[in-house]
C-alpha positions in Angstrom: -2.7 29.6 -23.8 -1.5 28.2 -20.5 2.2 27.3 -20.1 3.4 24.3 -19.2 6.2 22.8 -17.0 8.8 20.8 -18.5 7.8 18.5 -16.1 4.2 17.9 -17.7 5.8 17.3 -21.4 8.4 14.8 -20.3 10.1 13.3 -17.2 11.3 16.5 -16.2 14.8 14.6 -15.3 12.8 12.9 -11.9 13.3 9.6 -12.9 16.0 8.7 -10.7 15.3 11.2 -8.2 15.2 11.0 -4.5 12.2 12.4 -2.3 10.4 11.8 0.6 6.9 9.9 1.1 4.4 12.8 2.5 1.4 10.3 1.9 1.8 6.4 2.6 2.7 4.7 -0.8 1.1 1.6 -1.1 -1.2 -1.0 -3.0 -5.2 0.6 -3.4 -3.3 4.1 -2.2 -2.8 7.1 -4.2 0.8 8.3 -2.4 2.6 11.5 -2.4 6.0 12.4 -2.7 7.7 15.4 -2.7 10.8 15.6 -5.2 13.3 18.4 -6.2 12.0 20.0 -9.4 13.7 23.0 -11.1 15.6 24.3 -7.8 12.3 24.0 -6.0 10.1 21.0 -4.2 7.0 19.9 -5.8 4.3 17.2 -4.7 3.7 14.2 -6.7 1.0 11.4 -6.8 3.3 8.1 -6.1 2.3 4.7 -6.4 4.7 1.2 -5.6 6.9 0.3 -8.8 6.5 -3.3 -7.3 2.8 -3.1 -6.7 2.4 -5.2 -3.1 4.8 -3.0 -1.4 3.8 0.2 1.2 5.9 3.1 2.1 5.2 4.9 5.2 5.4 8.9 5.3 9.3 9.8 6.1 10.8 7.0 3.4 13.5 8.4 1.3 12.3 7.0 -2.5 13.9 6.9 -5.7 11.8 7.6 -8.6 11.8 4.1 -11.2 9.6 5.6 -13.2 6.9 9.2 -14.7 3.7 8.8 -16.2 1.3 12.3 -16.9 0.0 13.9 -15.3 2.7 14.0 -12.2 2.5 10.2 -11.5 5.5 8.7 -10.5 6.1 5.0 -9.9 8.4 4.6 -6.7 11.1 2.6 -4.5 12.3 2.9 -1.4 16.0 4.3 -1.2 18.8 1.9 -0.5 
């Protein structure tokens, strides 16, 4: 039976994490982020939590919101 992360059976605890854009976020894009998971990085499909905006690569984000598997719904850091 394969294992799996805590991160695939809930949020993991990255809502209302910080990461960086790796792949521009933005509306008809699948993004990518990379966010701090269990004293490591992992990559993470992103799309806009308000749907018209884009993120270029480099934005620090903060996670508004998970979805399986590894979607998370973003904003750009204030």
């Amino acid at each position: 039976m394969a294992r799996r992360s805590s991160v695939d059976r809930d949020d993991g605890g990255v809502v209302g994490q910080e990461g960086r854009v790796t792949g521009t976020v933005g509306p008809g894009l699948v993004g990518e982020v990379i966010l701090p998971v269990r004293g490591g990085s992992e990559a993470f499909n992103a799309y806009p939590y308000i749907g018209t905006d884009t993120i270029p690569i480099g934005t620090l984000v903060r996670v508004m919101s998970y979805t399986q598997p590894r979607i998370v719904f973003v904003s750009a850091a204030m």
